[in-house]
C-alpha positions in Angstrom: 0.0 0.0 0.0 1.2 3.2 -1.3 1.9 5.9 1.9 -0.7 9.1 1.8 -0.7 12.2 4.2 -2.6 10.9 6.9 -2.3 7.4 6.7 -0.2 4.3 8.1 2.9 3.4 6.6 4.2 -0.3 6.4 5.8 -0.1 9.3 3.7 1.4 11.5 0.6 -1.0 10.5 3.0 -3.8 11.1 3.5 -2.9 14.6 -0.4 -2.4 15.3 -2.1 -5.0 13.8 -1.3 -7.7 15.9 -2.5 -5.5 18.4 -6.2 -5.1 17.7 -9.2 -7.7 17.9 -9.4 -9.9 14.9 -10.7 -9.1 11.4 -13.8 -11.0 11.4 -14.8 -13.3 8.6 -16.6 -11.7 5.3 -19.8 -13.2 5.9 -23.0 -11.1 5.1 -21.9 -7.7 4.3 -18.4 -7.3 3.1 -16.6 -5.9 6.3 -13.8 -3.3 5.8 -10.4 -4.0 6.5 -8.9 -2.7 9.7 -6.2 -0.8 7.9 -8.5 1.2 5.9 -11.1 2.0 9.0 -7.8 3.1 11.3 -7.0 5.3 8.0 -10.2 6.9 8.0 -10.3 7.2 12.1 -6.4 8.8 11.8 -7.8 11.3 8.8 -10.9 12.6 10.9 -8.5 13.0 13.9 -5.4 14.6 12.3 -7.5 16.8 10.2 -10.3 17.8 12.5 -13.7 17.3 10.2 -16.7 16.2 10.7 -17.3 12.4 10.0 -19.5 13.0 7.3 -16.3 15.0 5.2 -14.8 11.4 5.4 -13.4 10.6 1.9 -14.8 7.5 0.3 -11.5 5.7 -0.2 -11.6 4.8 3.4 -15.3 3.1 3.3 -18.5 4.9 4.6 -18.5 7.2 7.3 -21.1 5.8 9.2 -19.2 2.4 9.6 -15.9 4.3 10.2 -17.5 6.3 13.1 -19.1 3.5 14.5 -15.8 1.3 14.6 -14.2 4.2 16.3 -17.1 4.4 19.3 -17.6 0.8 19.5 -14.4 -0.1 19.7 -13.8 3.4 22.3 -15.7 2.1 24.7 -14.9 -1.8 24.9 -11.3 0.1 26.0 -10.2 -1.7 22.7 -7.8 1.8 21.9 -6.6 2.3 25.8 -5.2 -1.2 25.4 -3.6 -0.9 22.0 -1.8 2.7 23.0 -0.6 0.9 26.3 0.8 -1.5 24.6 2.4 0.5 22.2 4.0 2.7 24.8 5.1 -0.5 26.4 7.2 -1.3 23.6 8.5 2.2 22.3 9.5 2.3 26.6 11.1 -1.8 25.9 12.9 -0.9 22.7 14.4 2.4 24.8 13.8 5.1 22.1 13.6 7.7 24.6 16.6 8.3 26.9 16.3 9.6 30.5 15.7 13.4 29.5 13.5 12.3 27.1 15.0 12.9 24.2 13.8 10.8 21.6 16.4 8.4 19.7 16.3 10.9 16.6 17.6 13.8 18.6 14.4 15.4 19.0 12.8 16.7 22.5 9.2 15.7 23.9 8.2 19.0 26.0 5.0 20.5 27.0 4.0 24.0 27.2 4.0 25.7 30.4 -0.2 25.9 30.6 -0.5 22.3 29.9 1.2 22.0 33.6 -1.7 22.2 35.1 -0.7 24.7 37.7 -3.3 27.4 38.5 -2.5 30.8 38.6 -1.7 32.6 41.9 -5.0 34.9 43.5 -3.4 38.0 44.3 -4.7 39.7 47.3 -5.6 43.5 46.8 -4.5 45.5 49.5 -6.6 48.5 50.2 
């Protein structure tokens, strides 16, 4: 499969798949593949629109959307990002500062601290 903009490479979909339930067997309606729903699910997310701007190539909207909930709340994407942490933390791409193996830093901005801002008393 040829890499797009907001889609999986190889090598990326090689490390999640074996990570999500299985693909169930075509019977009935033809079911889409994972890799073509997780496209879709990564294009609404990276690009911010509605479900219904949802190009075609990655299957209807409607069944795209509904994977995404269904599979939201079963906890199905809380267990596939733990394990993925798990094994970027294994493989040690990220020294003890933080710095990723490339060179590159992983910092927040100061407001995502979470610190509230000092009340300042007025003196009269």
């Amino acid at each position: 499969m040829s890499y797009k903009r907001h889609e999986l490479t190889d090598e990326q979909w090689e490390q999640l798949e074996p990570l999500l339930p299985p693909q169930k067997a075509k019977t009935g309606r033809t079911n889409l593949e994972h890799r073509m729903v997780i496209n879709g699910i990564i294009w609404i997310l990276r690009t911010g629109a509605p479900w219904r701007d949802l190009p075609e190539r990655y299957g209807k909207w409607q069944t795209v959307a509904s994977r995404f909930y269904r599979r939201q709340k079963s906890g199905v994407w809380d267990r596939v990002f733990a394990q993925l942490q798990q094994m970027k933390d294994a493989s040690g791409q990220l020294d003890w500062e933080g710095h990723d193996v490339d060179g590159s830093v992983i910092r927040a901005h100061q407001h995502a601290a979470g610190a509230k801002k000092a009340v300042l008393k007025r003196r009269d």
